[in-house]
Structure formats: C-alpha cells, structure tokens
C-alpha positions as CSV (number, residue, x, y, z in Angstrom):
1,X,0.0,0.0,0.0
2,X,3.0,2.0,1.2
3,X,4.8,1.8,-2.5
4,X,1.7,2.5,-4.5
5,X,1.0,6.0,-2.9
6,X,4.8,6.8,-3.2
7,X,4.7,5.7,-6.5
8,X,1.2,7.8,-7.6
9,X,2.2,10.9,-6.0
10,X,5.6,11.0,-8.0
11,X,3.5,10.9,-11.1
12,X,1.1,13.4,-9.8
13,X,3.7,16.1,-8.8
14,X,4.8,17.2,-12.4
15,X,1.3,17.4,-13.5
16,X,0.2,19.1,-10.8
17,X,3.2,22.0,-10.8
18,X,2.1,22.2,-14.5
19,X,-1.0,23.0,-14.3
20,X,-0.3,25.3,-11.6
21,X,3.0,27.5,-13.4
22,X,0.5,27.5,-16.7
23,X,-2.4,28.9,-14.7
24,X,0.2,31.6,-12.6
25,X,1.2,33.0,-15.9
26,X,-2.1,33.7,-17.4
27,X,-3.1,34.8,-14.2
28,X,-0.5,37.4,-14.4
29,X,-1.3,38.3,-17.9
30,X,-4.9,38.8,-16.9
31,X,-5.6,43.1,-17.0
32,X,-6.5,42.9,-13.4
33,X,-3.5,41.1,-12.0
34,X,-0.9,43.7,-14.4
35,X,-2.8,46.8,-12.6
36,X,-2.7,45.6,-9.2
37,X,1.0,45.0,-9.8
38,X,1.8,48.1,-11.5
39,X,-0.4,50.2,-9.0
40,X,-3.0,51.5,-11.5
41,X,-5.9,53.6,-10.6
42,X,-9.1,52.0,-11.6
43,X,-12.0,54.6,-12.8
44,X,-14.1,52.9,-10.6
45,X,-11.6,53.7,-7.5
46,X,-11.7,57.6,-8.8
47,X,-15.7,57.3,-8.3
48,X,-15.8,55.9,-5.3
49,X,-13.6,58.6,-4.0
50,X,-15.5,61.6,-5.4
51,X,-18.3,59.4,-3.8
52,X,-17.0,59.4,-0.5
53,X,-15.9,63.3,-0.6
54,X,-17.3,65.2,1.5
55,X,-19.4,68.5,0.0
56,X,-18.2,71.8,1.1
57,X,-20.6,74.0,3.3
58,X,-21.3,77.2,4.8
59,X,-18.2,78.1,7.7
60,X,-20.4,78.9,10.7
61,X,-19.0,80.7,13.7
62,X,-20.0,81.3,17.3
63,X,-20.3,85.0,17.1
64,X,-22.0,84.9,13.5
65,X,-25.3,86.1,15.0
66,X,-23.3,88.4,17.3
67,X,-21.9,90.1,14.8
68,X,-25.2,90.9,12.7
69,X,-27.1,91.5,16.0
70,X,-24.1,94.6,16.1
71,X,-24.9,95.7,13.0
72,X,-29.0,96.0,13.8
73,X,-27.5,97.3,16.9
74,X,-25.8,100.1,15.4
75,X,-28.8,101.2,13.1
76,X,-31.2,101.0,15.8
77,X,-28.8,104.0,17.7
78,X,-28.9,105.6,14.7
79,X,-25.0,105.6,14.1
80,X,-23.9,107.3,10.4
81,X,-21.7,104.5,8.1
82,X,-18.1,104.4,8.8
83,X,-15.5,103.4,6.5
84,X,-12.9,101.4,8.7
85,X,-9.6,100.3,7.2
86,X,-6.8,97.7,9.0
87,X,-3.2,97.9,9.4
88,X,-1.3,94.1,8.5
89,X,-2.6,92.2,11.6
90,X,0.9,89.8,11.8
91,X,1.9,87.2,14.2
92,X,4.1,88.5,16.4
93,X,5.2,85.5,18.4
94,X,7.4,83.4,17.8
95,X,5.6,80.4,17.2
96,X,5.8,80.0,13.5
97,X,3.2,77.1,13.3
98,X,0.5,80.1,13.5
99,X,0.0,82.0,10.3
100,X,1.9,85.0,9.5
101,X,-1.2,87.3,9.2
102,X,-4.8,87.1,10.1
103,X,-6.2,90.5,8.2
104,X,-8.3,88.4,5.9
105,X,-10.0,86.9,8.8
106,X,-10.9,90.4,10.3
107,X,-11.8,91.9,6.8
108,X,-14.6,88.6,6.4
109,X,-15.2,90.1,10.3
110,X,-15.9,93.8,9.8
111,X,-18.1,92.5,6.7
112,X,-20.5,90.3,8.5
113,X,-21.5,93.3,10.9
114,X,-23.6,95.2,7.8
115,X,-23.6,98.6,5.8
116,X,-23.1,101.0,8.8
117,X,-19.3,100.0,8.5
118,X,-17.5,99.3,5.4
119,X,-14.1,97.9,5.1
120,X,-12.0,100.0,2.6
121,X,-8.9,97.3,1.6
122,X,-5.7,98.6,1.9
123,X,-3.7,97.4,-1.4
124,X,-1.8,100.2,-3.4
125,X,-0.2,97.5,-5.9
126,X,-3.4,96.8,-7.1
127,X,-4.7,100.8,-7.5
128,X,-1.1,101.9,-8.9
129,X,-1.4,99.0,-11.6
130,X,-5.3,99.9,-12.3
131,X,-4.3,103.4,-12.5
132,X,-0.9,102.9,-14.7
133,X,-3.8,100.6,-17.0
134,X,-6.0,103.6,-17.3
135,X,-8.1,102.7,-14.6
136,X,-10.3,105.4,-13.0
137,X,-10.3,104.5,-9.4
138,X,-12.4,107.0,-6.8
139,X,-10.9,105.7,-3.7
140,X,-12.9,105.8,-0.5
141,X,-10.2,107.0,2.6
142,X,-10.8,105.4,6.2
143,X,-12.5,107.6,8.9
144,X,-10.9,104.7,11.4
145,X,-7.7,102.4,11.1
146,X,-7.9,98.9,12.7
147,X,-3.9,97.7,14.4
148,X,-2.7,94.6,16.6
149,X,-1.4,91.5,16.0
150,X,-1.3,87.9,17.3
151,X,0.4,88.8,20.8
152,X,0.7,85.6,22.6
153,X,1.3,82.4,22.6
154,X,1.9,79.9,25.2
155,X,2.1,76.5,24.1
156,X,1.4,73.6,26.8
157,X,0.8,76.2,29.9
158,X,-0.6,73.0,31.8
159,X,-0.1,69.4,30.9
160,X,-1.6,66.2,33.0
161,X,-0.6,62.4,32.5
162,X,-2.7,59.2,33.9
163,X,-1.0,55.9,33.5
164,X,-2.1,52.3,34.8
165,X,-0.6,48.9,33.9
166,X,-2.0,45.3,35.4
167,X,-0.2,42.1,34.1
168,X,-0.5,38.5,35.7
169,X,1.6,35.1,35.2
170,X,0.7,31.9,35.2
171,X,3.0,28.7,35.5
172,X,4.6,26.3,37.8
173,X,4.0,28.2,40.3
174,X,0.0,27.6,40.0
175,X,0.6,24.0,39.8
176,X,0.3,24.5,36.0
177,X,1.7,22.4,33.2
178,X,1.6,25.5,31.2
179,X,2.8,29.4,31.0
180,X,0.2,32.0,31.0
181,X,0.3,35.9,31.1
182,X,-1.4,38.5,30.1
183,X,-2.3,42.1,30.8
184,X,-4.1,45.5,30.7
185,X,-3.4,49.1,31.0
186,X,-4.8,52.3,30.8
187,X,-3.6,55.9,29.8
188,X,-5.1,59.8,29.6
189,X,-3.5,63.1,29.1
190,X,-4.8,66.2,28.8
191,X,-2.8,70.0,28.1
192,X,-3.5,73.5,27.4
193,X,-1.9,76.1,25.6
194,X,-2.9,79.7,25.5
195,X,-3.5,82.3,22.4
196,X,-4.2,86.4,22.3
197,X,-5.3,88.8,20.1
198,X,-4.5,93.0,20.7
199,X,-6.3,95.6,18.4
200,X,-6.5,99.1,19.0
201,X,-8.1,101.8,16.8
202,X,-6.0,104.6,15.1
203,X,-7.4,108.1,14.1
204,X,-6.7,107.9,9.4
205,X,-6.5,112.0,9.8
206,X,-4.0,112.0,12.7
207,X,-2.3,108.8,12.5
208,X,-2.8,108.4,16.0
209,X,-4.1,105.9,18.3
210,X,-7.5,106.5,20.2
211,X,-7.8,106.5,23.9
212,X,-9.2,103.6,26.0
213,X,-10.6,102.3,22.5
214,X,-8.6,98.9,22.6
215,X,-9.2,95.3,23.2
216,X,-7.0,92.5,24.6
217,X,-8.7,88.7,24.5
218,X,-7.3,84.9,24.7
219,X,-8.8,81.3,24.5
220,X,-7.5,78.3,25.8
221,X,-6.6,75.8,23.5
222,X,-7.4,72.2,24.8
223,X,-5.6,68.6,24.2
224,X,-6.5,65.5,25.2
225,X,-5.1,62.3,24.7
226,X,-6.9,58.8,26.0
227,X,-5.8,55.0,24.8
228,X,-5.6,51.2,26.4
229,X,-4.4,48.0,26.0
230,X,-5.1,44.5,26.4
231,X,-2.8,41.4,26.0
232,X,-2.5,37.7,26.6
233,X,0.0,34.7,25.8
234,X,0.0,31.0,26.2
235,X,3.5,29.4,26.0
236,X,4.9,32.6,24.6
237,X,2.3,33.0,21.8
238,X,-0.8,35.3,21.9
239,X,-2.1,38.9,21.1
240,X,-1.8,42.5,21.8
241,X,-4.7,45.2,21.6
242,X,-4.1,49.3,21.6
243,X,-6.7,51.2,21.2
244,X,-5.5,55.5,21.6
245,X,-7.7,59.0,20.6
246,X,-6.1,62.0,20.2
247,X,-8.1,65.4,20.4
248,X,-6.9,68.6,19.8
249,X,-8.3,72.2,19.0
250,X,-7.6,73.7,16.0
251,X,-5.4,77.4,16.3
252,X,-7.1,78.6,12.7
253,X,-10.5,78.4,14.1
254,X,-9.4,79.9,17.3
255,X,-7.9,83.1,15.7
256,X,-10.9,83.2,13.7
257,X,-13.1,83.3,17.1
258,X,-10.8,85.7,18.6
259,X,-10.6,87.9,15.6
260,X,-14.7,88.6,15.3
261,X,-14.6,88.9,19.3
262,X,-12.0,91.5,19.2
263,X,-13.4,93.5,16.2
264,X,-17.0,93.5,18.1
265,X,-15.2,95.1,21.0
266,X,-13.1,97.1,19.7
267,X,-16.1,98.7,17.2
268,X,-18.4,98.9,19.9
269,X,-16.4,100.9,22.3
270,X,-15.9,103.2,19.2
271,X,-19.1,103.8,18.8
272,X,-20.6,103.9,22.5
273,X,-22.7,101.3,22.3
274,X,-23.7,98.7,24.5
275,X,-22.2,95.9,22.3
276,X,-21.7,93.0,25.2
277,X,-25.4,92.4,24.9
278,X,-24.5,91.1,21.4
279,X,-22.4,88.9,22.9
280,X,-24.4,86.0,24.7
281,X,-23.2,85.6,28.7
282,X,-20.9,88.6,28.1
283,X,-20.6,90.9,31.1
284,X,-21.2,94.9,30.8
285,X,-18.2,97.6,30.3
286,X,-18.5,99.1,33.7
287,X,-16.0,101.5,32.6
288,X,-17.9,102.4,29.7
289,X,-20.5,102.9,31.5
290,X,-19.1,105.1,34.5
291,X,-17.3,107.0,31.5
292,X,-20.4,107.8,29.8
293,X,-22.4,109.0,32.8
294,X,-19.2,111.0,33.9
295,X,-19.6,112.5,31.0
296,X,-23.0,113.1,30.6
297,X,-23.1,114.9,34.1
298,X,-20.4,117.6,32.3
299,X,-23.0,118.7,29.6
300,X,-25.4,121.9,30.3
301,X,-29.3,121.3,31.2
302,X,-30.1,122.0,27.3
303,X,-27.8,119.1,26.0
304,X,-28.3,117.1,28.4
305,X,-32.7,117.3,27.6
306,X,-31.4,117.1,24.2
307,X,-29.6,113.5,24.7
308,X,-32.4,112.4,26.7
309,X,-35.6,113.4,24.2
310,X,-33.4,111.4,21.7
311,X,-33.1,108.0,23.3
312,X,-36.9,108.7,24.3
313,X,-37.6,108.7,20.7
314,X,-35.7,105.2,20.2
315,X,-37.8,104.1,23.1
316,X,-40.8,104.9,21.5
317,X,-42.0,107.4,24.4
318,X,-45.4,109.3,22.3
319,X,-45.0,113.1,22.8
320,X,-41.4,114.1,22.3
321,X,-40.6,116.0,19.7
322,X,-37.2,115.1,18.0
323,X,-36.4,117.6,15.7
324,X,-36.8,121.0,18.3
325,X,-33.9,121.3,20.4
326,X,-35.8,122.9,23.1
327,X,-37.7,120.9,25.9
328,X,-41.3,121.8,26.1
329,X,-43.3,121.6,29.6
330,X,-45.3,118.2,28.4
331,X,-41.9,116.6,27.6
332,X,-40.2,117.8,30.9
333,X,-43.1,115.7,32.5
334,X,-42.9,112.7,30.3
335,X,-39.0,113.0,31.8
336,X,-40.0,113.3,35.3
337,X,-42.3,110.3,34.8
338,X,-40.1,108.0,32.9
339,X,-37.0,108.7,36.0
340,X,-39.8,107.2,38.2
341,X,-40.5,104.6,36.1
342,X,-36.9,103.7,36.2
343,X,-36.5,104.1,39.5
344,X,-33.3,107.1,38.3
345,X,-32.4,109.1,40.7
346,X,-31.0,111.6,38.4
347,X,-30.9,112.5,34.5
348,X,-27.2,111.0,34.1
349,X,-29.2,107.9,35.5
350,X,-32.1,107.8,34.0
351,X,-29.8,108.4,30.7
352,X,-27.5,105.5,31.3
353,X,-30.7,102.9,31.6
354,X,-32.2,104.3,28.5
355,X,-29.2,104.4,26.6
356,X,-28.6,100.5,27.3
357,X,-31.8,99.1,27.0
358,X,-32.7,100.6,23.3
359,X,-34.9,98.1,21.6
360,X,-33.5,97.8,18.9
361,X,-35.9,96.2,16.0
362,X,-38.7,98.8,17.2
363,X,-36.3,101.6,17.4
364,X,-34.8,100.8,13.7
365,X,-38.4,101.0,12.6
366,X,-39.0,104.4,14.0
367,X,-36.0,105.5,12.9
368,X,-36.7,104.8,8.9
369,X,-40.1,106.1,9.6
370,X,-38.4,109.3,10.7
371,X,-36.0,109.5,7.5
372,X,-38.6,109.1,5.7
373,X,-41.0,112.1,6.9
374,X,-37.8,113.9,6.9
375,X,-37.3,113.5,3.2
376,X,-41.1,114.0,2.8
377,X,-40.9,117.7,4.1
378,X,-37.5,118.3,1.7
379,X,-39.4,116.8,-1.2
380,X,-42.1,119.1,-0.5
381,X,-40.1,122.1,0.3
382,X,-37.7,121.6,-3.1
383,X,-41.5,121.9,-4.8
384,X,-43.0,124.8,-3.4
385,X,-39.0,126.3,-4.3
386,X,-39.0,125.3,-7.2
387,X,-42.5,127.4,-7.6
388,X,-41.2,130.3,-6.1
389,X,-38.2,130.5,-8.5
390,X,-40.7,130.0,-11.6
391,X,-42.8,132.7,-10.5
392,X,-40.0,135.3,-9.6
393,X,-38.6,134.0,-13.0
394,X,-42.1,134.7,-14.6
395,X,-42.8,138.0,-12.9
396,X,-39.1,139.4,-13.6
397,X,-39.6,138.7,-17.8
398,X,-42.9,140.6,-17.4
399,X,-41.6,143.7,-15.3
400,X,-38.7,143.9,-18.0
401,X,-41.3,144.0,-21.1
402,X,-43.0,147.1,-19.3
403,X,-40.4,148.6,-18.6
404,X,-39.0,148.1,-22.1
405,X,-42.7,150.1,-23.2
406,X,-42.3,152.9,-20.9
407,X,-44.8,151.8,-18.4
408,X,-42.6,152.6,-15.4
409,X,-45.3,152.8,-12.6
410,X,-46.4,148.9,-13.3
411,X,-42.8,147.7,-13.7
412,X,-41.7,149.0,-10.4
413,X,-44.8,147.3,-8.9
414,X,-44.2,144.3,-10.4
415,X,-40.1,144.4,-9.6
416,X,-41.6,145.3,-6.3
417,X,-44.1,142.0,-5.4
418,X,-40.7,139.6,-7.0
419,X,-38.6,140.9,-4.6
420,X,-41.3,140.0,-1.8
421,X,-40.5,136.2,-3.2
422,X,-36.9,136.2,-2.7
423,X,-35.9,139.5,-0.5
424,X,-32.2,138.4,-0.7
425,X,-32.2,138.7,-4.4
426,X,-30.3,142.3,-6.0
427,X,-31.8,142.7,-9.0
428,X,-35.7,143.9,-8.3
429,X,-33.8,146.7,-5.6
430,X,-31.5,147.3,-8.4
431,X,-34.5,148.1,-10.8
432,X,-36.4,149.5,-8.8
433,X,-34.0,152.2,-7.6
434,X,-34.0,153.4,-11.4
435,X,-36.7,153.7,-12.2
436,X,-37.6,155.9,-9.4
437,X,-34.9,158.2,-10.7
438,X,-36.7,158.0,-14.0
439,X,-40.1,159.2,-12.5
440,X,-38.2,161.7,-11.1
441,X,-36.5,163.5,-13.8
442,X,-40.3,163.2,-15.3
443,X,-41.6,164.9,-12.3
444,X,-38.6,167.9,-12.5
445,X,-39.9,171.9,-13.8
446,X,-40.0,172.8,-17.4
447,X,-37.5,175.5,-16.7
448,X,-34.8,173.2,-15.7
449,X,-32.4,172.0,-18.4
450,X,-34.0,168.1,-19.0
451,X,-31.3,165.6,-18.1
452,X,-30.7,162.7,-20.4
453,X,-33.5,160.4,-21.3
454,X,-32.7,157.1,-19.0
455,X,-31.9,154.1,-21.6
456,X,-34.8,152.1,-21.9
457,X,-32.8,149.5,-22.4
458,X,-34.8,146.1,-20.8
459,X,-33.5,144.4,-17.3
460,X,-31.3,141.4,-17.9
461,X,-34.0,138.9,-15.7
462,X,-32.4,138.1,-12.6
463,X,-31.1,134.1,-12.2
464,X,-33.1,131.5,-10.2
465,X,-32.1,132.4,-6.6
466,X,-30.0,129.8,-5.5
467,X,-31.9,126.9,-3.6
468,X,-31.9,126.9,0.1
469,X,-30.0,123.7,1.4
470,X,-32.0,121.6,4.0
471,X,-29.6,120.5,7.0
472,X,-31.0,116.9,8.2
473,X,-30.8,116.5,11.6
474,X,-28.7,113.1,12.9
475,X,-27.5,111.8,16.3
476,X,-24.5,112.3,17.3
477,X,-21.6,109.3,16.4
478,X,-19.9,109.8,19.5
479,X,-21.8,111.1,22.0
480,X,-19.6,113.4,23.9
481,X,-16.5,113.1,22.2
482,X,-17.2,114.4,19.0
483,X,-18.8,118.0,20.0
484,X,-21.6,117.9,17.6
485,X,-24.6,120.4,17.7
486,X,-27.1,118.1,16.6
C-alpha cells in the first residue's frame, strides 16, 4: 500500500506543478493582475472617491449672530456708516506654526456686521497697476484704522498624564503544566496652551491711536489624549490590543473666534454702544459705562434734555418732539415720569438705563419712519421752491417787457411784489431804484435843463435764486466726544 502512494504521487507532482505555473502566468497576464501589480488607478476607484468626498458647506462661527445682531444694533442708535480700514494684523510671536497674518479673517469680520461699516482694503499694488492701465479708481479714505497683532502664545501652559498597567503570570507556580500571562493598561492626558489677540483703533486724519478704545482677548486651547491595552500569551504565543484617541483644537479656528470677538469690541467701544449684549453671557463695560455717565453729568441742562428726548424717541416714548432742540413743559413731565419709572435718581441715571436698553428692531423701525417724513418735508419744500423761482422767473420777464414800453409805474410794482418772493435777491432793488430816478426827472420843472433820457434798455431777468440747502438732523456718532450740535 506503502509503495503505490509513493509511486502515484511522484506521477502526480509534475502534472500538478504544470497546471499550476500554466495557470500563474495567465493569471498574471490577466488586466487585473498587471494593474494591481503596477499600482494602477481604476476609474471605478476615482468614483468611489468623489463618492466618499465630503461637499463643502457654509463656515459657521459662534459669534456669527453676534456680529449681525451689532450691525441691527448700530442702526437702531442711529450711528452714520463708517469706513474702517486695518493695518497688517501679523503674528508677532514666535511660534511659526500660527499663520503670519490674520487680516483676511478680520476683513470677512468687519463685513459680517452690515452697511453702517464698510471695510476700505488697503492694497496700493493693485490701484497703482489699475491706474498705470488707465483705470479710473475714486478711492474711498478710512475715517478709522484697525492695528494689533497675534500677541501671545503659550504653548502647553498645563499638561496632566494618567498611567495604569496590570499584568499577571501563570505557571509552575500555580501548579500549571503550562505558562500564562497576560495584561491591561490604561492611559489619559490632557494639556492647554494659550493664544491672544491685541487691536486698538487709530485716528486715518492724525495717525494716531485712540484713547481707552482697545481690546485684549485669549482662548484656551485644549488637548487631550486617552488610549488602552489588552494582552495575553499562552507558552509565549498570543495577542496585543491598543486602542489610543487623540483630540486637539484647532489654532485657525481659534484666531478666527478671537478675531470677530475682538473687532466687536473694539467697534463697539468706538461707537458707544452697549455691544456686550450682542455677545451671549458677556458681562457689561463698567468702565464704559461710568465714563459715559461722567460724561454726561459735564453737559449743560439743554444738552443734556437734548440726549435724553433722543433715546426717548428710540424708546418709542409718544410726545417728544425730535427735531426741536428745546424741551417743552409736556416733555419735561414725560421725563419726570419715565426717572420714576426707572426708578433714576438723576438725569445721568435715567440716561444710562435708556441708553442701554434701546430696543432695537422697534427703534430701527421708528428711525426709517423718521428719515422718511424727513425726506417728505425736503421733497415738498424743493417743490414749493422750485414754484417760487418760476414765478419770480415769470414776474421778472414781465416787469422787463413794461419797462421796455415805458410803463414805469407797473414795472416798479411788479419788480416790487418779485422781490417779496426772494428778499435776498439784487436785481428787483437794483431796478427798482432806477426807475424811481426816472419818474423823477419826469416829475422835474420845465425851466430846468431836462437831463438825459434814461436808456430804456430792458433788465437782464435776474437768475433763479440759488436753492436753500435743507440740513438733516442726525445723532451724534460719539456722544460726547465728537462736540456735535445736533
């Protein structure tokens, strides 16, 4: 039995390694097989890939909503657009993993907050090559220049390691016959390092940096690091198991956090408003605020009515009247009844809670309302102008024809009710005066030598008086800083 199965395998063997060399080499001509080899990518592989891709999306931020909320903010206090430029915000650390400048990231920033302020790019490469192209560029200058820089940057401030390990044999010792071991362990870390932002606000006209209008902020960058591990071996064979997650935030999206904190800040103490209540948790300015009533307490009784009849208005208070300047008896009560309301002792009080609590959709409504009556009574006042100058036009061509015919009496009336329209203009005086000394040679004996007969020559009509200008009342951008009669 032995010598049969010796003798069929030796027969079988060349067969067999045949069959399998023939079928290795037209399994490595095969397409498949060559690609694999050769590391060719399949179209198939390419669409599963773009399959797998992820689609971009929107880049939401925390202070997104805090940003627009500053922009409503700043309409609803009726503040005038500002055109705000930045200086090259650069890292000034030495840590050269963060980027080298973050202005782009403040420029997306000052956008988000809405057309009250309007970033004005700062790239004279670009305007010198429009201009050398025969561009015709109307550049827009700053009223307010944005400076700072990454500050700080402390990597690893506080670092904390766990460790645990367990591992257990077992052998002769036991009684066994066989080795065993095997193990566990456990590990977590966790560190933070530290990053901050300065800006400060620079005067475009002066070149020099604002007082108290600057902002200083830092997050906390986190890391933590957890893994374990199982293992176990019987007579020197057996497995291992690690398992480890590493978290860490990242320092872009933290500048870009910082970045739209700082520009909120900075912005709002430039415009005196209460801009923490954009900010969700955010605690007041007290030194804002105890600037403000400081302040506020300076100005004479008139301004200060004037400041309080405004905020008033954006509190929607019926019976003040916005556009007088003085303070009638009816709105002195409405005062005197809103401090007790309020619970103020004083105006610089009673100022201080209304300028903070301004609501601001209603007040942005009353506010357009306003512009819009105001540009009402200007529409209406350019027409009944605009008649005046066509009938002082009208009247002057018709005084000149009689006066051309001799009728002197009629054109001096006429001359006369024209200068009535428009009492600043020359020309009726002018015409006037002459012909009185017409009527008066007329009037003169027959004895007297007759001077020379006047010309008759017709008035040159007199041009369209120019158009009065119509001043439109706004509230002050600063409140106390900026001197304003408003």
């Amino acid at each position: 039995m032995s010598g049969k199965i010796i003798k069929s395998s030796k027969v079988f063997c060349p067969a067999g390694m045949l069959v399998i060399g023939v079928s290795a080499v037209l399994l490595l001509c095969s397409c498949s097989v060559l690609d694999w080899f050769s590391g060719n990518v399949s179209d198939e592989e390419v669409k599963d890939m773009d399959k797998a891709l992820g689609k971009a999306v929107q880049k939401q931020t925390a202070y997104d909503d805090s940003l627009k909320r500053f922009g409503l903010m700043l309409e609803a206090y009726n503040i005038p657009q500002v055109r705000v430029q930045s200086k090259l915000i650069k890292n000034e650390t030495a840590e050269k993993d963060l980027p080298d400048s973050v202005s782009g990231m403040l420029s997306s920033s000052v956008n988000k907050i809405g057309s009250i302020v309007v970033y004005v790019p700062y790239d004279p490469n670009y305007v010198i090559n429009e201009t050398t192209t025969g561009g015709d560029i109307k550049r827009a200058l700053p009223k307010i220049v944005i400076a700072g820089g990454i500050t700080e940057f402390d990597k690893e401030l506080i670092e904390k390691k766990r460790e645990l390990k367990t591992k257990a044999d077992v052998g002769d010792n036991f009684g066994s016959n066989y080795s065993y071991d095997g193990g566990a362990g456990y590990k977590a870390g966790s560190g933070i390092s530290r990053m901050t932002i300065d800006l400060q606000l620079m005067d475009y006209q002066t070149q020099t940096y604002m007082s108290g209008i600057q902002t200083i902020n830092s997050i906390n960058l986190r890391k933590t690091e957890l893994g374990w591990s199982v293992g176990f071996f019987f007579e020197g064979n057996g497995f291992t198991f690690d398992y480890s997650l590493n978290k860490k935030q990242g320092k872009y999206q933290a500048l870009r956090l910082l970045v739209e904190l700082s520009v909120l800040e900075v912005l709002g103490k430039y415009f005196d408003v209460p801009y923490w209540q954009c900010v969700e948790g955010a605690p007041p300015d007290a030194r804002m605020m105890a600037r403000l009533k400081e302040e506020f307490e300076t100005l004479n009784q008139a301004q200060q009515y004037s400041y309080l009849k405004e905020y008033l208005f954006f509190h929607g208070v019926p019976g003040i009247e916005r556009s007088s300047g003085a303070v009638s008896d009816k709105e002195l009560a409405i005062i005197k009844e809103r401090m007790k309301y309020f619970n103020c002792p004083d105006y610089a009080s009673l100022f201080l809670k209304l300028w903070e609590t301004v609501p601001l959709e209603a007040s942005r409504k009353r506010i357009r309302q306003y512009q819009k009556e105001q540009n009402d009574v200007v529409s209406k006042s350019q027409e009944d102008v605009n008649k005046k100058i066509a009938q002082y036009n009208s009247m002057i061509e018709q005084a000149d024809a009689l006066f051309s015919q001799g009728a002197l009496p009629q054109a001096r009336e006429i001359y006369r009710q024209a200068g009535l329209l428009f009492p600043d203009q020359p020309d009726p005086k002018a015409m006037i005066s002459r012909i009185d000394g017409q009527l008066a040679n007329q009037n003169q004996p027959a004895t007297q030598t007759p001077s020379a007969p006047a010309s008759q020559e017709p008035a040159v009509a007199a041009p369209a008086p120019r158009q009065p200008s119509v001043v439109k009342k706004e509230a002050p951008l600063n409140m106390f800083q900026k001197n304003e009669a408003w």
